[in-house]
Backbone as XML, in Angstrom:
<?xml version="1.0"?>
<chain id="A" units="angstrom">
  <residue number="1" name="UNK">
    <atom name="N" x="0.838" y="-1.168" z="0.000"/>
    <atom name="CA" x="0.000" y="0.000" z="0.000"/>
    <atom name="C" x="0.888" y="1.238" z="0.000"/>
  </residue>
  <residue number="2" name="UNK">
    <atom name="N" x="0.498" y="2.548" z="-0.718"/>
    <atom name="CA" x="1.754" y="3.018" z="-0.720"/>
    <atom name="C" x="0.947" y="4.388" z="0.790"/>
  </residue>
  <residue number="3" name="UNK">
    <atom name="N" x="2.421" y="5.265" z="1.063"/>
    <atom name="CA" x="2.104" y="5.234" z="2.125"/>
    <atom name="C" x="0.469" y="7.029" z="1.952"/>
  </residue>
  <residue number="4" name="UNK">
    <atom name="N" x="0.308" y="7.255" z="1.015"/>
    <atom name="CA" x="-0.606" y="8.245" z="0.827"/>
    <atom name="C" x="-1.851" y="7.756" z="1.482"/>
  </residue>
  <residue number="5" name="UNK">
    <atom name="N" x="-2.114" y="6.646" z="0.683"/>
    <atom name="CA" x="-3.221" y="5.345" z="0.975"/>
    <atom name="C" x="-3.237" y="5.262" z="2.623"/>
  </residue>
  <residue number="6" name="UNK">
    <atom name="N" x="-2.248" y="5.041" z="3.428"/>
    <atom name="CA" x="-2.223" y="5.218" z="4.578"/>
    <atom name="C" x="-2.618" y="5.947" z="5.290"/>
  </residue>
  <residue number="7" name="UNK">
    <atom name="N" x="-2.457" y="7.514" z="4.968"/>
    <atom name="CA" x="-2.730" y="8.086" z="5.633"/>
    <atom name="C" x="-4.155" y="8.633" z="5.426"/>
  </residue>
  <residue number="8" name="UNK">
    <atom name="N" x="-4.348" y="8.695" z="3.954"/>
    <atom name="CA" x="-5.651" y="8.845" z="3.889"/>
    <atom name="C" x="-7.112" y="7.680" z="4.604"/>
  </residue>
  <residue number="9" name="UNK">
    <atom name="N" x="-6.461" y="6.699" z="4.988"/>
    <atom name="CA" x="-7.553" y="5.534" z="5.551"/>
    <atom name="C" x="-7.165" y="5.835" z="7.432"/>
  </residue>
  <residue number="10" name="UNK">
    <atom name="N" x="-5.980" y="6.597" z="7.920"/>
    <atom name="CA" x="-6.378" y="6.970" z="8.955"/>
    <atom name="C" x="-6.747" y="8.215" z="9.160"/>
  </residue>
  <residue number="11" name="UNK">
    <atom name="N" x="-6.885" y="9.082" z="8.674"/>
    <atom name="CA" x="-7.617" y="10.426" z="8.417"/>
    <atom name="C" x="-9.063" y="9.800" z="8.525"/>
  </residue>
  <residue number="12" name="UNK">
    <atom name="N" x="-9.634" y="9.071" z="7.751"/>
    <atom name="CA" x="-11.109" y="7.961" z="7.527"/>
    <atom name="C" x="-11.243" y="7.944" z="9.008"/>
  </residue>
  <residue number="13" name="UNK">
    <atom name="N" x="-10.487" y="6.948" z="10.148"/>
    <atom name="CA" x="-10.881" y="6.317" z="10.935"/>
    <atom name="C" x="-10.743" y="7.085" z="11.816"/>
  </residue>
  <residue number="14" name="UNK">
    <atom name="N" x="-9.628" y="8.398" z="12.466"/>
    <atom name="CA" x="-9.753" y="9.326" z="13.119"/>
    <atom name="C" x="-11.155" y="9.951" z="13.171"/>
  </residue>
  <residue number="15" name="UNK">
    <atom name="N" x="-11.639" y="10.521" z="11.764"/>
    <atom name="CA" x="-12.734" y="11.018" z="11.780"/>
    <atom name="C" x="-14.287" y="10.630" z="12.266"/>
  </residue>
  <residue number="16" name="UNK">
    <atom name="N" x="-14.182" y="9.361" z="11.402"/>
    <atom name="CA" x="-14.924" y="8.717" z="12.474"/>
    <atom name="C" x="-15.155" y="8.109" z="13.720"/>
  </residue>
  <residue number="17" name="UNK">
    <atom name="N" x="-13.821" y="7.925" z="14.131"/>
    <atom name="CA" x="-14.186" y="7.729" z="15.539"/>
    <atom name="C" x="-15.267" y="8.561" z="16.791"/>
  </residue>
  <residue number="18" name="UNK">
    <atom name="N" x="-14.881" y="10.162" z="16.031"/>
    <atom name="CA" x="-15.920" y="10.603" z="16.981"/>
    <atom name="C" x="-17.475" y="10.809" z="16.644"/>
  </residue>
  <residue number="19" name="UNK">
    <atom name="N" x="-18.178" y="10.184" z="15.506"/>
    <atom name="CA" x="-19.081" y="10.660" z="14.761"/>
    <atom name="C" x="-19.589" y="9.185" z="15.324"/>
  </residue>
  <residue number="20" name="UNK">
    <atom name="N" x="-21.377" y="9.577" z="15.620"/>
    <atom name="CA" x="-21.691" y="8.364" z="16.006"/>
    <atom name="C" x="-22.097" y="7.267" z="14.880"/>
  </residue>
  <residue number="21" name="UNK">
    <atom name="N" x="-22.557" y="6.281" z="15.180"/>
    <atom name="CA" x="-22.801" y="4.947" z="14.605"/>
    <atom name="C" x="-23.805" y="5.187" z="13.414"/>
  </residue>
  <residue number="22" name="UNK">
    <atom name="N" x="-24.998" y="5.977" z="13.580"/>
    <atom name="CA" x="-25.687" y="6.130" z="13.057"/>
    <atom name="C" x="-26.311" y="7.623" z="12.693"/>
  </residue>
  <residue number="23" name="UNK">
    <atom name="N" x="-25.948" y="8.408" z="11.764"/>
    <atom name="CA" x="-26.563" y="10.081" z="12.009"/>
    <atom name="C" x="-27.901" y="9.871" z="12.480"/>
  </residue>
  <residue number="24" name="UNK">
    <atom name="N" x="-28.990" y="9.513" z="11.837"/>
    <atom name="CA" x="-30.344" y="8.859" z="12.281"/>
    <atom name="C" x="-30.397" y="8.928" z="13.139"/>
  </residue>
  <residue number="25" name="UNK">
    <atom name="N" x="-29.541" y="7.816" z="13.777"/>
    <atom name="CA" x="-29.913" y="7.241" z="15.540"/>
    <atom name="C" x="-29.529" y="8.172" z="16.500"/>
  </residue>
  <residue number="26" name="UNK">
    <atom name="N" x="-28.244" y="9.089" z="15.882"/>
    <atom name="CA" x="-27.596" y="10.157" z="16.922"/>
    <atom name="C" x="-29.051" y="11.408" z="16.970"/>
  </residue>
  <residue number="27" name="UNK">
    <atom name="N" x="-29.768" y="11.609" z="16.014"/>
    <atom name="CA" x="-31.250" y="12.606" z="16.080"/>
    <atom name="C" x="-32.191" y="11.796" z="16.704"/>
  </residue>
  <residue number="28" name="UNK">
    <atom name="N" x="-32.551" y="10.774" z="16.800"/>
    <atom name="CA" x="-33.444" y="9.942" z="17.440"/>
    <atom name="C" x="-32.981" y="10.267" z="18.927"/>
  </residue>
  <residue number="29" name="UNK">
    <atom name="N" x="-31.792" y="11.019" z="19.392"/>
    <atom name="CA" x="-31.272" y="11.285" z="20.927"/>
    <atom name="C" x="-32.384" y="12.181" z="21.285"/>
  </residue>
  <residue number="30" name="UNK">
    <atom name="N" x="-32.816" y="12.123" z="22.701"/>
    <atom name="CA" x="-33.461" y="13.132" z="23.110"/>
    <atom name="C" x="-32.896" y="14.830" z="22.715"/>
  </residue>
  <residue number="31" name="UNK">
    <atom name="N" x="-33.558" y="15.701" z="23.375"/>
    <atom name="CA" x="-33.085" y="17.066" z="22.657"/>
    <atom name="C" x="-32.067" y="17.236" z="23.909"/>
  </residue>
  <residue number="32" name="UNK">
    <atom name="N" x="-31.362" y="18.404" z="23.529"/>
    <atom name="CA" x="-30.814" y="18.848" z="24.803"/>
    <atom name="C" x="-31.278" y="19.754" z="25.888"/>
  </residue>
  <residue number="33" name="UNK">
    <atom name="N" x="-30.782" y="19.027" z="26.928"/>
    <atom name="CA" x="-32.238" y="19.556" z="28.448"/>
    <atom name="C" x="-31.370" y="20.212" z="29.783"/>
  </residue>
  <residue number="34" name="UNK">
    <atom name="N" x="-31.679" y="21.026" z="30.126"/>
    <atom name="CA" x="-31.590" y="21.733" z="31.362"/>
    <atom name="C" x="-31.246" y="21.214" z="32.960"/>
  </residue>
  <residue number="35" name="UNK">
    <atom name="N" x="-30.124" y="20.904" z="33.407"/>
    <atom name="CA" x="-29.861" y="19.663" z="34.447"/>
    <atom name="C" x="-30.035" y="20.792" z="35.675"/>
  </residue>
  <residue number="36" name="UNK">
    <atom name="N" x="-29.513" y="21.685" z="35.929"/>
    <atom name="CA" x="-29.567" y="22.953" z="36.729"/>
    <atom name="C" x="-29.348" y="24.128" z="36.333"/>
  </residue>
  <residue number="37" name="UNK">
    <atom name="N" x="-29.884" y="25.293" z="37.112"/>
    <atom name="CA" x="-29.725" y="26.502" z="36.899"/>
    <atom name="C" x="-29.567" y="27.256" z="37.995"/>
  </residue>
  <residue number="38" name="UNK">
    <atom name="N" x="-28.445" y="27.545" z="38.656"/>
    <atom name="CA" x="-28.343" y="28.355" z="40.304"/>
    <atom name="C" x="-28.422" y="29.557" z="40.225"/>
  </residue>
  <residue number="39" name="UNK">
    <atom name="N" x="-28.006" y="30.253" z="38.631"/>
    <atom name="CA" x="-27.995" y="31.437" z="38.633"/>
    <atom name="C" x="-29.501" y="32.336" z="37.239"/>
  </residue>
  <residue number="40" name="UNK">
    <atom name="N" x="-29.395" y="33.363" z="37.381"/>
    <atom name="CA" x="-30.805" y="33.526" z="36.490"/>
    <atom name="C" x="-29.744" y="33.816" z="35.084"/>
  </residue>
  <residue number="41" name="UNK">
    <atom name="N" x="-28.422" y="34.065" z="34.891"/>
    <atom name="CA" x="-27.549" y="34.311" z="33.650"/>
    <atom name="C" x="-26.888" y="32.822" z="33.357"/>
  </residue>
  <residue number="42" name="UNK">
    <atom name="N" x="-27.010" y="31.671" z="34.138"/>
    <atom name="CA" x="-26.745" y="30.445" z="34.317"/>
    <atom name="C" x="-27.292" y="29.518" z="33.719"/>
  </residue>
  <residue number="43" name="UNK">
    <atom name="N" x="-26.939" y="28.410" z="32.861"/>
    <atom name="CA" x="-27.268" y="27.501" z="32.711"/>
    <atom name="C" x="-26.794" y="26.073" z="32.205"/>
  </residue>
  <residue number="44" name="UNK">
    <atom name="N" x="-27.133" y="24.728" z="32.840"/>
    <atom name="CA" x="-25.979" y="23.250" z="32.479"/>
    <atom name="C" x="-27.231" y="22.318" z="31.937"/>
  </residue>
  <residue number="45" name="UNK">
    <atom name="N" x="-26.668" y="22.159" z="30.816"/>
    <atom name="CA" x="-27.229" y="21.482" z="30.034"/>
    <atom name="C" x="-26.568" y="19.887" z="29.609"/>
  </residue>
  <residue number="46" name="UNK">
    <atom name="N" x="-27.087" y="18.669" z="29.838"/>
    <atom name="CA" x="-26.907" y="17.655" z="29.509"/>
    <atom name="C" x="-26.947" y="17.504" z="27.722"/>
  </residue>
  <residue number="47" name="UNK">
    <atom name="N" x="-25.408" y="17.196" z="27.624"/>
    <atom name="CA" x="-25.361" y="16.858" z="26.149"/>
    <atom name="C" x="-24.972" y="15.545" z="25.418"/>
  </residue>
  <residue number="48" name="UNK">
    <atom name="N" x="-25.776" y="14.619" z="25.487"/>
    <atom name="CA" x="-25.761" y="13.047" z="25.177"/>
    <atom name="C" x="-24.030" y="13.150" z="24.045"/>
  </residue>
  <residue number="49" name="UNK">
    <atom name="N" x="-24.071" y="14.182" z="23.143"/>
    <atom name="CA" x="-23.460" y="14.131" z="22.148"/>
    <atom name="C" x="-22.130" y="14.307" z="22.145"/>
  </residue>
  <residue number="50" name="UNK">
    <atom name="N" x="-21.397" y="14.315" z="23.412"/>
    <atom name="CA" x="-20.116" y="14.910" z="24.061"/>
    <atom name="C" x="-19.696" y="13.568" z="23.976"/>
  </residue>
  <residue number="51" name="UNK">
    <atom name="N" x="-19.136" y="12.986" z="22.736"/>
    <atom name="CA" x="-17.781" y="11.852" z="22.747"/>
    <atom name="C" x="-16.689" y="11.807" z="22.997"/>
  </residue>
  <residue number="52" name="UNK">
    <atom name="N" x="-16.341" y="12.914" z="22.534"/>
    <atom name="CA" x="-14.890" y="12.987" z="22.413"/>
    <atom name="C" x="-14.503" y="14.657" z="21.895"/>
  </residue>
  <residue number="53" name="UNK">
    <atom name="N" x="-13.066" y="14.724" z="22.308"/>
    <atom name="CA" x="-12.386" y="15.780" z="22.425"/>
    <atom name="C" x="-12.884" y="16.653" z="21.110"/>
  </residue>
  <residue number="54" name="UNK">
    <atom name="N" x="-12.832" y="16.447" z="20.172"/>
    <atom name="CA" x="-13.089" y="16.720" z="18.610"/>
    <atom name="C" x="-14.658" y="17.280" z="19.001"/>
  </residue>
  <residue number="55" name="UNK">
    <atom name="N" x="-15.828" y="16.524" z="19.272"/>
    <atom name="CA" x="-16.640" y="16.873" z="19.408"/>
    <atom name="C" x="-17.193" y="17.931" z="20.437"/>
  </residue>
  <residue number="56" name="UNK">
    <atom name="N" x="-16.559" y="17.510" z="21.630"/>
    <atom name="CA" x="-16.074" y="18.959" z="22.798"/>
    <atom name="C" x="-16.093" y="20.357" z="22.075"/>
  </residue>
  <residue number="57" name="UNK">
    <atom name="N" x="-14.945" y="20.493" z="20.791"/>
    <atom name="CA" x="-14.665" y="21.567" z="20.425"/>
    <atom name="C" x="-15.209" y="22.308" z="19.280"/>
  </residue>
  <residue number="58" name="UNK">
    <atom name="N" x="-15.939" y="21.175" z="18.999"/>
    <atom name="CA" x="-16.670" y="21.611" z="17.741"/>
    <atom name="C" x="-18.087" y="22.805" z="18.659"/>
  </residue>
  <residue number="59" name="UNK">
    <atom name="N" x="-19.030" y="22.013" z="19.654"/>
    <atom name="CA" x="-19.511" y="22.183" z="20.523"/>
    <atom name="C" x="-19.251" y="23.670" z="20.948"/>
  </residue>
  <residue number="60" name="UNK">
    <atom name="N" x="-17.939" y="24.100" z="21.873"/>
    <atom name="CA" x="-17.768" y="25.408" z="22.191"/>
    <atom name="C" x="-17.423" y="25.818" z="20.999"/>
  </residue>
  <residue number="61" name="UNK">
    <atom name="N" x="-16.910" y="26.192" z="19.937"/>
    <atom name="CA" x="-16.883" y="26.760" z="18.906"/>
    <atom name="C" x="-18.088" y="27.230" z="18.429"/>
  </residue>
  <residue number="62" name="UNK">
    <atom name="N" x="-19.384" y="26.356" z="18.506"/>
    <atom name="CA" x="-20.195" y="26.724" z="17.975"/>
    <atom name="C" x="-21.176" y="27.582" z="18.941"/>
  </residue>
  <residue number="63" name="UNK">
    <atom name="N" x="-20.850" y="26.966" z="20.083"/>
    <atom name="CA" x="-21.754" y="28.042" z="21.771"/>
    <atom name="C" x="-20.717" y="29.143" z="21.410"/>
  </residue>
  <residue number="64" name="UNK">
    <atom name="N" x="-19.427" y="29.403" z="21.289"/>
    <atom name="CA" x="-18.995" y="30.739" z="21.207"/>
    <atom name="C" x="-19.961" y="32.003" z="20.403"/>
  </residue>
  <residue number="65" name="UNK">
    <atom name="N" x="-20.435" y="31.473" z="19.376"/>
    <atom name="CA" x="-21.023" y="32.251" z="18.352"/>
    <atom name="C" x="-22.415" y="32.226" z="19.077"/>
  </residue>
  <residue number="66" name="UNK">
    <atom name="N" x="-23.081" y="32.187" z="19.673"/>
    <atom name="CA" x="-24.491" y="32.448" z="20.288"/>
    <atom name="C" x="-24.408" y="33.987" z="20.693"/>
  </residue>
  <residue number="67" name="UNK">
    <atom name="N" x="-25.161" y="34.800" z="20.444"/>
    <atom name="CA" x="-25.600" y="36.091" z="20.634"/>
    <atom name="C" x="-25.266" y="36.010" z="22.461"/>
  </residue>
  <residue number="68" name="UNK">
    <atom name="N" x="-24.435" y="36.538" z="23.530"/>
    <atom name="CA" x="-24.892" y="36.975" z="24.531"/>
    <atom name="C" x="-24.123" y="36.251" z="25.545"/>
  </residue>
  <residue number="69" name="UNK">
    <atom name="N" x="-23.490" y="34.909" z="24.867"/>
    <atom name="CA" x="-22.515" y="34.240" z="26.007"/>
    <atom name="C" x="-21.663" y="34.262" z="26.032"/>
  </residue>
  <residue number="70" name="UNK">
    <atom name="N" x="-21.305" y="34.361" z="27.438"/>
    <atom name="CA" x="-20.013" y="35.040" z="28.083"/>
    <atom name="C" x="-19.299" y="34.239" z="28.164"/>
  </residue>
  <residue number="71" name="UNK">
    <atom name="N" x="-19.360" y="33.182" z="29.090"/>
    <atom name="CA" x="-18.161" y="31.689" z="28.945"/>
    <atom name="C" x="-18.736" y="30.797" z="29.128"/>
  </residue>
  <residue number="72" name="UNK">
    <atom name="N" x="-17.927" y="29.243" z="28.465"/>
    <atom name="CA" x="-18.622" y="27.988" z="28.343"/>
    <atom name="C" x="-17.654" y="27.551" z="29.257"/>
  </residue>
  <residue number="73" name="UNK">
    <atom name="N" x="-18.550" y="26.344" z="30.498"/>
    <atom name="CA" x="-17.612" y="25.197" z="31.122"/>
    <atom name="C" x="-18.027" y="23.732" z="30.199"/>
  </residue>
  <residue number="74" name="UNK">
    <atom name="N" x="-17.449" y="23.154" z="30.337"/>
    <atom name="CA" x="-17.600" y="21.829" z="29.057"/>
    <atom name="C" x="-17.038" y="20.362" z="30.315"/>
  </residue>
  <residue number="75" name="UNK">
    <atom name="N" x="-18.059" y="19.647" z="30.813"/>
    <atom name="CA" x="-17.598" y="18.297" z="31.545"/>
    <atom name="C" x="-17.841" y="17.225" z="30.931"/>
  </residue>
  <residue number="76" name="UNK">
    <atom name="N" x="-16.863" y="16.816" z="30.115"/>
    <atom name="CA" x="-17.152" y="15.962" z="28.361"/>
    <atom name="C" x="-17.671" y="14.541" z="29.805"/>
  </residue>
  <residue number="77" name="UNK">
    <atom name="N" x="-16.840" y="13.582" z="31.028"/>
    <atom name="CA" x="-16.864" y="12.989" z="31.429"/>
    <atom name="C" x="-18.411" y="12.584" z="32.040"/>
  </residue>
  <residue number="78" name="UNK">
    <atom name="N" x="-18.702" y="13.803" z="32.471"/>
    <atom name="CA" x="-20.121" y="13.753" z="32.459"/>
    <atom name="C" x="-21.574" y="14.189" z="32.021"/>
  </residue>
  <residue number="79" name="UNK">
    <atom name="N" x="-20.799" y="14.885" z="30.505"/>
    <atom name="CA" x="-21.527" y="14.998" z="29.350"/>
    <atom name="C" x="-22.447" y="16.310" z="29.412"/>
  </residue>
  <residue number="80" name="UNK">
    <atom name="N" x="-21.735" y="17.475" z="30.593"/>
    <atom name="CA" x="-22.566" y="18.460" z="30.821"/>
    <atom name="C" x="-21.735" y="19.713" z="30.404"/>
  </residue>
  <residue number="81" name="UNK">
    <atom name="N" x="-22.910" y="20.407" z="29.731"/>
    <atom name="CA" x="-22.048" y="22.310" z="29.211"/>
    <atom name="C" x="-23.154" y="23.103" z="29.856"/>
  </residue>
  <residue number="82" name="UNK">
    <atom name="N" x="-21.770" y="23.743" z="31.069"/>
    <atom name="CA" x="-22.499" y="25.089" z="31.268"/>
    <atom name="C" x="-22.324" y="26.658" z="30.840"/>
  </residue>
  <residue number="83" name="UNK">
    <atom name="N" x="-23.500" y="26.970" z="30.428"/>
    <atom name="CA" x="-23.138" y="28.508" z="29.076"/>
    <atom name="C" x="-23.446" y="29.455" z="30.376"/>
  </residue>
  <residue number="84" name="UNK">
    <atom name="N" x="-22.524" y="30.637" z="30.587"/>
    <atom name="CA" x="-22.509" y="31.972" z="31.458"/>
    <atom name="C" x="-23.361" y="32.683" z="30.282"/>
  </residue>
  <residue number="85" name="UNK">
    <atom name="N" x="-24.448" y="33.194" z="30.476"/>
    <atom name="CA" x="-24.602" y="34.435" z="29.564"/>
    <atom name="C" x="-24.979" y="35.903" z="30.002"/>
  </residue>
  <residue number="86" name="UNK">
    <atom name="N" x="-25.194" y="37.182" z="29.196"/>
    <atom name="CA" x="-25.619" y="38.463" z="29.706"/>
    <atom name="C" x="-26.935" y="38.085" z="28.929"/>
  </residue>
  <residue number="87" name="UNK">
    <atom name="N" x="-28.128" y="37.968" z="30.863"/>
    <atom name="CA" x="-29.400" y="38.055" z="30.138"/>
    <atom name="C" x="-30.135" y="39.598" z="29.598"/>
  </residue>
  <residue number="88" name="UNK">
    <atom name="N" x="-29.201" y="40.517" z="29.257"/>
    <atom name="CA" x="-29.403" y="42.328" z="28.267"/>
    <atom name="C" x="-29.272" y="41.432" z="27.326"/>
  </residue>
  <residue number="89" name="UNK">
    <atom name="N" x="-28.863" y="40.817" z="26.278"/>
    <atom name="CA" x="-29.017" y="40.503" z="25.141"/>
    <atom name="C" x="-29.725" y="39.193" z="25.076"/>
  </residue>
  <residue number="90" name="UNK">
    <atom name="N" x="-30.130" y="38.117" z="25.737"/>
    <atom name="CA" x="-30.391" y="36.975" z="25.695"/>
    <atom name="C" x="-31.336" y="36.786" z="26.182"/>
  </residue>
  <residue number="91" name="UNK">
    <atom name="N" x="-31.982" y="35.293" z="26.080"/>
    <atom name="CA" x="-32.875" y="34.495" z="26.964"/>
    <atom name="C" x="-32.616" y="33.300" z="26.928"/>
  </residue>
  <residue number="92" name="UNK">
    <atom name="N" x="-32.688" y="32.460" z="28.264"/>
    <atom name="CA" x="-32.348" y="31.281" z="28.881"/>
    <atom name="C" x="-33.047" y="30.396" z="27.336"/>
  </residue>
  <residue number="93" name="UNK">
    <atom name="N" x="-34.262" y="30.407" z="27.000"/>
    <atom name="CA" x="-34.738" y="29.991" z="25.986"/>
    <atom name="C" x="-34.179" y="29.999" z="24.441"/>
  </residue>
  <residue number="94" name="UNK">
    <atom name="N" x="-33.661" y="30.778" z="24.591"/>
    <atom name="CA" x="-33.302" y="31.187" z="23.143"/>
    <atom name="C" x="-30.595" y="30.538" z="23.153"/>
  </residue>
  <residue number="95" name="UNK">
    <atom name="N" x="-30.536" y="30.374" z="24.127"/>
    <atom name="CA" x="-29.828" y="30.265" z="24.492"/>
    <atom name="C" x="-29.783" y="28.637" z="24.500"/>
  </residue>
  <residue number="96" name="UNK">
    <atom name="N" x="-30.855" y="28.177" z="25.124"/>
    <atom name="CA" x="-30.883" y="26.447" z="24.654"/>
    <atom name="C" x="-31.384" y="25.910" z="23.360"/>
  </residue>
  <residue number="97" name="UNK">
    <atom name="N" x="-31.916" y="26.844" z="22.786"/>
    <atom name="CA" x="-32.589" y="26.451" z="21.161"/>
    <atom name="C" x="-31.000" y="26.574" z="20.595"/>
  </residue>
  <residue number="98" name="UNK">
    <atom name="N" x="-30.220" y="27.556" z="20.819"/>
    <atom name="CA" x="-29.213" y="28.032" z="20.234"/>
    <atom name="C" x="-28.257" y="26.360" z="20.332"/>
  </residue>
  <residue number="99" name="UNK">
    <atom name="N" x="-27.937" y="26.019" z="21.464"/>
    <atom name="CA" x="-26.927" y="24.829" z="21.937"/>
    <atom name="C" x="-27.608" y="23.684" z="21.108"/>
  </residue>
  <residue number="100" name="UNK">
    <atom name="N" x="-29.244" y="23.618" z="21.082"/>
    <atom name="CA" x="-29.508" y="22.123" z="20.235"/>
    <atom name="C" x="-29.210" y="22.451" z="18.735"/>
  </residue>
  <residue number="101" name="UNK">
    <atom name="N" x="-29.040" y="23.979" z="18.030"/>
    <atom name="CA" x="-28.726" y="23.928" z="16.687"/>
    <atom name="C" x="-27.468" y="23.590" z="16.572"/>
  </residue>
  <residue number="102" name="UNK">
    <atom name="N" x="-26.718" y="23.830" z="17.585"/>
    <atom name="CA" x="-25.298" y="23.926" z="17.696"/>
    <atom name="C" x="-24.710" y="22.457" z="17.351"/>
  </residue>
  <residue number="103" name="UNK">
    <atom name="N" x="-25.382" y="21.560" z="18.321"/>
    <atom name="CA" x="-25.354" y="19.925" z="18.447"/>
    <atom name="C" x="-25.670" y="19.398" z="17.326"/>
  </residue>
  <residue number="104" name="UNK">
    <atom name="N" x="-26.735" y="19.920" z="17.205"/>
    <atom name="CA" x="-27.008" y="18.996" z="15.439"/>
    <atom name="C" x="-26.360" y="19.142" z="14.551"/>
  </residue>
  <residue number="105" name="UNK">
    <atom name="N" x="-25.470" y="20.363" z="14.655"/>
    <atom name="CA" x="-24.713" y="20.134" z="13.350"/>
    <atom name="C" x="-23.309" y="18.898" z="13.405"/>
  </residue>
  <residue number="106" name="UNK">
    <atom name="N" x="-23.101" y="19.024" z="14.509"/>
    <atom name="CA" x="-21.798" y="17.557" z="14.559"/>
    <atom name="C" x="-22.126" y="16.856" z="14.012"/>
  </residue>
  <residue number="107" name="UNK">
    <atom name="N" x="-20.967" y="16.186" z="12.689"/>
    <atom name="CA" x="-20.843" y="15.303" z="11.729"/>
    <atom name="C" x="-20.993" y="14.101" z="12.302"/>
  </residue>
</chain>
């Protein structure tokens, strides 16, 4: 095999490693839901879709771009993101619609 071939079939398997089994089955996941909220600019959201590091970052990359939030904590281990936001530009609502568009787009 020469070695191009190589690298192009682990580029393949890297990639997929973090992409689930099934796109289908990964939307068939519940939506993403609200685990606590201590603060009223606060909120941790359970994200089934947190595999892996790759997907972690795709994730805050894409919460970065939400109108109004200030900082993301990300607990890939126990699959929870909490978004800081300024509720002057935002709403808690519009802030979790924002995170499930965010999720769905992971490959």
């Amino acid at each position: 095999m020469r070695s191009g071939l190589h690298v192009v079939v682990a580029l393949g398997l890297l990639f997929n490693a973090c992409a689930p089994a099934s796109r289908i089955a990964a939307r068939d996941l519940p939506p993403v839901h609200v685990i606590a909220s201590a603060a009223a600019d606060e909120v941790t959201i359970n994200v089934l879709e947190l595999y892996c590091k790759s997907c972690a970052e795709h994730i805050i990359a894409g919460c970065r771009s939400i109108p109004g939030v200030a900082s993301i904590d990300i607990d890939r281990k126990e699959k929870l993101l909490t978004l800081h936001f300024d509720s002057r530009f935002t709403t808690r609502e519009r802030v979790l619609a924002a995170v499930d568009e965010v999720v769905a787009t992971i490959p």
